[in-house]
C-alpha positions as CSV (number, residue, x, y, z in Angstrom):
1,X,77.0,58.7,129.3
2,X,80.5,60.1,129.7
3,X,80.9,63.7,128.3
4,X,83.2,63.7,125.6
5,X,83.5,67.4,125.0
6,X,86.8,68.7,125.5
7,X,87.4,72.4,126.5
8,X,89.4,74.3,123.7
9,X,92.4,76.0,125.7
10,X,93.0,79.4,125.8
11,X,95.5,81.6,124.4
12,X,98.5,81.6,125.9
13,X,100.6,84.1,127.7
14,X,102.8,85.1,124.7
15,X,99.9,85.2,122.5
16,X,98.1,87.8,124.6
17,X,101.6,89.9,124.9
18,X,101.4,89.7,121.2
19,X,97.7,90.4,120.5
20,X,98.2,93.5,123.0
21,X,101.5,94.4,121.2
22,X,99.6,94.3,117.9
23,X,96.7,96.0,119.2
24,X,98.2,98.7,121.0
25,X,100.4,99.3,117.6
26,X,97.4,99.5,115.4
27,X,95.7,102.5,117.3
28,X,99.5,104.7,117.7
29,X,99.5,104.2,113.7
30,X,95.5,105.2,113.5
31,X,95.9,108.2,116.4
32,X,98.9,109.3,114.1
33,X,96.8,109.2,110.7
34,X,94.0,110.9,112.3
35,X,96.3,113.9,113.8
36,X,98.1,114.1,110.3
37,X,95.0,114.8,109.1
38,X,92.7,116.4,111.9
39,X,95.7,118.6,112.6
40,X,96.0,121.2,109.1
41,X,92.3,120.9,108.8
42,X,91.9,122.0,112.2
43,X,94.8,124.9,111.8
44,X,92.9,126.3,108.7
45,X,89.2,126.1,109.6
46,X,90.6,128.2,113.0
47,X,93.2,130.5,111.4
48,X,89.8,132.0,109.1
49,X,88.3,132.9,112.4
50,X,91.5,135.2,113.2
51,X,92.8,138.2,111.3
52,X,96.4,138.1,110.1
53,X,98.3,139.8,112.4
54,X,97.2,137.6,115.1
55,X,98.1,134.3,113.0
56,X,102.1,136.1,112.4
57,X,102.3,137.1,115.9
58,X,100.8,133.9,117.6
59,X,100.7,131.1,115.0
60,X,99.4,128.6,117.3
61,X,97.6,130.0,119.8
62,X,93.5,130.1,119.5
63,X,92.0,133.5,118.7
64,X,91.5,135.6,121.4
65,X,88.5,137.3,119.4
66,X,86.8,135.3,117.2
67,X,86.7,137.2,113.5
68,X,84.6,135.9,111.6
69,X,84.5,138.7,108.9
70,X,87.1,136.4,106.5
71,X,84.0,134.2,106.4
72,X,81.6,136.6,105.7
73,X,83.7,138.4,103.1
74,X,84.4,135.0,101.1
75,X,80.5,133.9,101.3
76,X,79.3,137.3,100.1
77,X,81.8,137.5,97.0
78,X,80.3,136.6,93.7
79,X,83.5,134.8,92.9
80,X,83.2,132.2,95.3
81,X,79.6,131.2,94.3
82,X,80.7,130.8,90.3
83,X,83.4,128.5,91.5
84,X,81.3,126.4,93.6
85,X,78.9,126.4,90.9
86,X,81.4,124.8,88.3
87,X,82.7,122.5,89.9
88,X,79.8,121.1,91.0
89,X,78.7,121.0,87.7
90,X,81.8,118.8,86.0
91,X,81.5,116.8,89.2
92,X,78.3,116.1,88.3
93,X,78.6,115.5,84.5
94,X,81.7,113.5,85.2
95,X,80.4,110.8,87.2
96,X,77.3,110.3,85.6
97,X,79.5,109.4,82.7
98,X,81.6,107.3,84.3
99,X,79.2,105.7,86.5
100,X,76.7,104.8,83.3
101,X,79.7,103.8,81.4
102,X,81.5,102.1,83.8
103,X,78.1,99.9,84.8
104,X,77.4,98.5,81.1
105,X,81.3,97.7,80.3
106,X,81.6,95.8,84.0
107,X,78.1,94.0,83.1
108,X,79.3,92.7,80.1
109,X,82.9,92.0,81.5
110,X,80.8,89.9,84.0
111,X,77.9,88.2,82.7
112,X,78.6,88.0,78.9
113,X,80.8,85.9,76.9
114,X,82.4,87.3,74.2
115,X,86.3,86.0,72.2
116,X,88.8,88.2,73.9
117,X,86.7,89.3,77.2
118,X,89.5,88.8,79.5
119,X,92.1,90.4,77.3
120,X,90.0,93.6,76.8
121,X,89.5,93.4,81.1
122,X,93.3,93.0,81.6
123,X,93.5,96.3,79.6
124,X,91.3,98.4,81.7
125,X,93.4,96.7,84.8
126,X,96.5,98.2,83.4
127,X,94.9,101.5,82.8
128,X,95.2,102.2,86.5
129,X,99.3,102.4,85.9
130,X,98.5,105.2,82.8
131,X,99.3,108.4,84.9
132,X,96.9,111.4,84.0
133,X,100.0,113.8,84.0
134,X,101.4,111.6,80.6
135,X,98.3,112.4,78.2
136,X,98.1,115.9,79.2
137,X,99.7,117.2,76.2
138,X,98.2,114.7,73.8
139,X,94.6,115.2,75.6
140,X,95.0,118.9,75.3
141,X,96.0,118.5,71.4
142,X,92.5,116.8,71.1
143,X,90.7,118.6,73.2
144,X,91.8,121.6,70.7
145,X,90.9,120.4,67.9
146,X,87.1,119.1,69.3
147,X,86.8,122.6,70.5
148,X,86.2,121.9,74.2
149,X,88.9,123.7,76.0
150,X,87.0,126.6,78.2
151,X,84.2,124.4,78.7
152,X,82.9,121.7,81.7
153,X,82.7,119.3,78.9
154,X,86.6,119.8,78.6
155,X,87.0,118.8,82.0
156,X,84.4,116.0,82.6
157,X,85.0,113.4,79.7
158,X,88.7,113.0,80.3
159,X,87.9,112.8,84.6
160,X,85.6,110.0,83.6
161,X,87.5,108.4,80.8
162,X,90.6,108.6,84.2
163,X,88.0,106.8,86.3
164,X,86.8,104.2,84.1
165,X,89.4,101.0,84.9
166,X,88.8,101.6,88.7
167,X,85.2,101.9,88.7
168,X,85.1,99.0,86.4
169,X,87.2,96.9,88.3
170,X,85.0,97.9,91.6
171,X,81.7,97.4,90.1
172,X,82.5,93.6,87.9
173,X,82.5,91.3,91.2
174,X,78.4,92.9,92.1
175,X,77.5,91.8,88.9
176,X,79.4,88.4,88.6
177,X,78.1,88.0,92.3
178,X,74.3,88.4,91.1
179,X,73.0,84.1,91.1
180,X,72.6,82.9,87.6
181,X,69.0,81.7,88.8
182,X,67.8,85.5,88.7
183,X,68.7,86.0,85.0
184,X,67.4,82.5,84.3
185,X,64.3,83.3,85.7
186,X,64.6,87.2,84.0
187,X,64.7,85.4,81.2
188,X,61.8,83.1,81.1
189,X,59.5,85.8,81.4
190,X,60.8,87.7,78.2
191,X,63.7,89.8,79.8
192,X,66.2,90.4,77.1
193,X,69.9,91.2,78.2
194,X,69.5,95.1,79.0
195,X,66.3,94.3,80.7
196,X,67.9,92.1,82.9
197,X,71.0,94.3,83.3
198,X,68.3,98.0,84.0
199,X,65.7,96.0,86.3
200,X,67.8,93.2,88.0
201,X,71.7,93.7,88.2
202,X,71.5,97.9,88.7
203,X,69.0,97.3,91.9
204,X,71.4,94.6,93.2
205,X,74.5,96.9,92.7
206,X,73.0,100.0,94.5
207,X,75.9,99.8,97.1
208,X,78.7,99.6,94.6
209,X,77.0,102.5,92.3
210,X,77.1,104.2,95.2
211,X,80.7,103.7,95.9
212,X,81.7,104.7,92.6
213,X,79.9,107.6,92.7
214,X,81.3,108.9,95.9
215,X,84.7,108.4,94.9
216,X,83.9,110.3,90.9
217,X,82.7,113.1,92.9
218,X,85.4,113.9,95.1
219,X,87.9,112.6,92.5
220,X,86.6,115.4,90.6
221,X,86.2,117.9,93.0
222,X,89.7,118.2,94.3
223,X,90.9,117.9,90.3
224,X,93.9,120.9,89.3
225,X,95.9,120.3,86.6
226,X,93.8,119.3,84.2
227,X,91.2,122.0,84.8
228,X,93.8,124.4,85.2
229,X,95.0,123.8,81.5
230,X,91.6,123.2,79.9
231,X,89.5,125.9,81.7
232,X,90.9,129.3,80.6
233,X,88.8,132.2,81.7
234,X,87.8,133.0,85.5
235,X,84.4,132.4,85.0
236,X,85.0,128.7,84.4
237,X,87.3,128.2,87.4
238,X,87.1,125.7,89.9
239,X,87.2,125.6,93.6
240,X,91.1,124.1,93.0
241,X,91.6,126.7,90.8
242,X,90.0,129.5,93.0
243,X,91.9,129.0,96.0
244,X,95.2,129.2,93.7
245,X,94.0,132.5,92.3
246,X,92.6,133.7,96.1
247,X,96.0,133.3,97.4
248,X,97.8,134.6,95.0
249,X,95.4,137.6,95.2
250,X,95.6,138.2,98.4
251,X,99.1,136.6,99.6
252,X,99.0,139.5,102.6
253,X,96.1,138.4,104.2
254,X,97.0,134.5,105.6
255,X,94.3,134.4,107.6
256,X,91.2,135.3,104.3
257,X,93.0,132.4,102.2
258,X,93.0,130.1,105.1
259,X,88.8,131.3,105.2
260,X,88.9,130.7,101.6
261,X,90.5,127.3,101.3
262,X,88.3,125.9,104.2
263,X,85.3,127.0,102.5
264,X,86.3,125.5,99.6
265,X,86.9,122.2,100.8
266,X,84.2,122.1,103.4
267,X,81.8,120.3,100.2
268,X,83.7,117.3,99.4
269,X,84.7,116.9,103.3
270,X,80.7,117.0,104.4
271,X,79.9,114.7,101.5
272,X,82.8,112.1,102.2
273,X,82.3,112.3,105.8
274,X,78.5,111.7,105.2
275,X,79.1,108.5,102.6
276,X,81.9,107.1,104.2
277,X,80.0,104.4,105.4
278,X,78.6,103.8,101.9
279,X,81.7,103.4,100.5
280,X,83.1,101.2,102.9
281,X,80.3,99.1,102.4
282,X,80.6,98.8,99.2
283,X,84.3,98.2,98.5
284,X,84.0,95.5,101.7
285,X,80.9,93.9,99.8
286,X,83.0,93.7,96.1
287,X,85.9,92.3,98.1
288,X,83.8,89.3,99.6
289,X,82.2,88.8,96.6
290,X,84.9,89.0,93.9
């Protein structure tokens, strides 16, 4: 019996020109990125291992004796520690609010039916083009009169009030995704519509709770104008707001406030570098699914 396979051709000369073209193109743009990035980092974490004179004299050199004592000096102050402390804190309270909030409006968005569902969605969608910098004055007017400027709370509810349409719009195609079986099933053994939501959908959306949660915290964490108007007294700075105050302090010493700022961004950096794949994950599984 005659084989009637037939051998699919390969890509032509010009294609390969143009896959390498594309290719090659791809990683200049990526290398780029990466040294826009890698580059200041790299400059500040170094210049805190240097005093200041050296960094005037020779800007770009590497120390010739490593200092350390701008490292020492920001770890030992009390400052420092408070700063860390609060924003940790409103990180923390802001995305557990957004993430819990987030979750129950995107489950219903998803799996419930209810007059005016996809109006009330296309509003979150267009509260991604609301700038924060608009409602300041308005948001600080309320704040006011609720008596929560000066405090974390002040901070957190209008980070996670910011963050609800993304987080929404990330986390509606897990639960849409989630086969109509399962709740079918949830159902037939007495699961009501929370039950089914807490014990089924939240399991099933680990990944993109996960994203959303990464992406509150360092949201959050690198937040400065609205804790800057809200938070009031030193001892409820943030990290943001203590490396404004650090080098304004000490605007003499380059090479402390370069020790300072790296310290100060070192948390969020670990803890991005450390989910990155979670969050990747997540936004590429929502994609597919949605």
């Amino acid at each position: 019996m005659a084989d009637t396979t037939t051998a699919r051709p390969g890509p032509t000369a010009s294609q390969r020109i143009r896959r390498y073209l594309f290719t090659s193109f791809r990683v200049v743009v990526m290398f780029a990125v990466a040294t826009a990035i890698i580059v200041p980092l790299a400059y500040a974490a170094i210049g805190g291992l240097r005093t200041t004179g050296e960094l005037r004299n020779r800007p770009f050199d590497l120390p010739t004796d490593w200092w350390p004592h701008n490292y020492v000096g920001v770890l030992t102050s009390e400052e420092f520690w408070t700063e860390l402390y609060n924003s940790i804190a409103i990180a923390a309270i802001a995305t557990f609010t957004v993430v819990t909030l987030a979750a129950l409006a995107a489950f219903a968005f998803a799996r419930m039916r209810f007059r005016g569902r996809e109006a009330l969605y296309t509003l979150f969608v267009l509260g991604l083009l609301f700038p924060a910098a608009v409602a300041i004055l308005p948001l600080f007017i309320l704040l006011r009169q609720l008596t929560l400027l000066n405090s974390w709370w002040g901070v957190a509810l209008p980070q996670a009030a910011f963050a609800l349409p993304l987080t929404i719009i990330i986390l509606r195609p897990f639960f849409r995704a989630i086969p109509v079986e399962l709740e079918d099933a949830a159902r037939i053994d007495g699961c009501s519509t929370f039950g089914f939501f807490w014990r089924v959908a939240l399991p099933l959306s680990r990944p993109a709770l996960a994203t959303v949660a990464v992406l509150a915290i360092v949201s959050s964490w690198n937040a400065f104008l609205l804790p800057l108007l809200i938070l009031r007294t030193s001892d409820q700075w943030t990290l943001p707001l203590g490396v404004m105050n650090f080098s304004t302090q000490y605007t003499s010493d380059t090479a402390l406030v370069l020790a300072f700022t790296t310290l100060s961004m070192l948390p969020a950096l670990a803890f991005y570098v450390l989910a990155e794949r979670q969050i990747v994950g997540g936004l590429t599984a929502g994609a597919v699914k949605g």
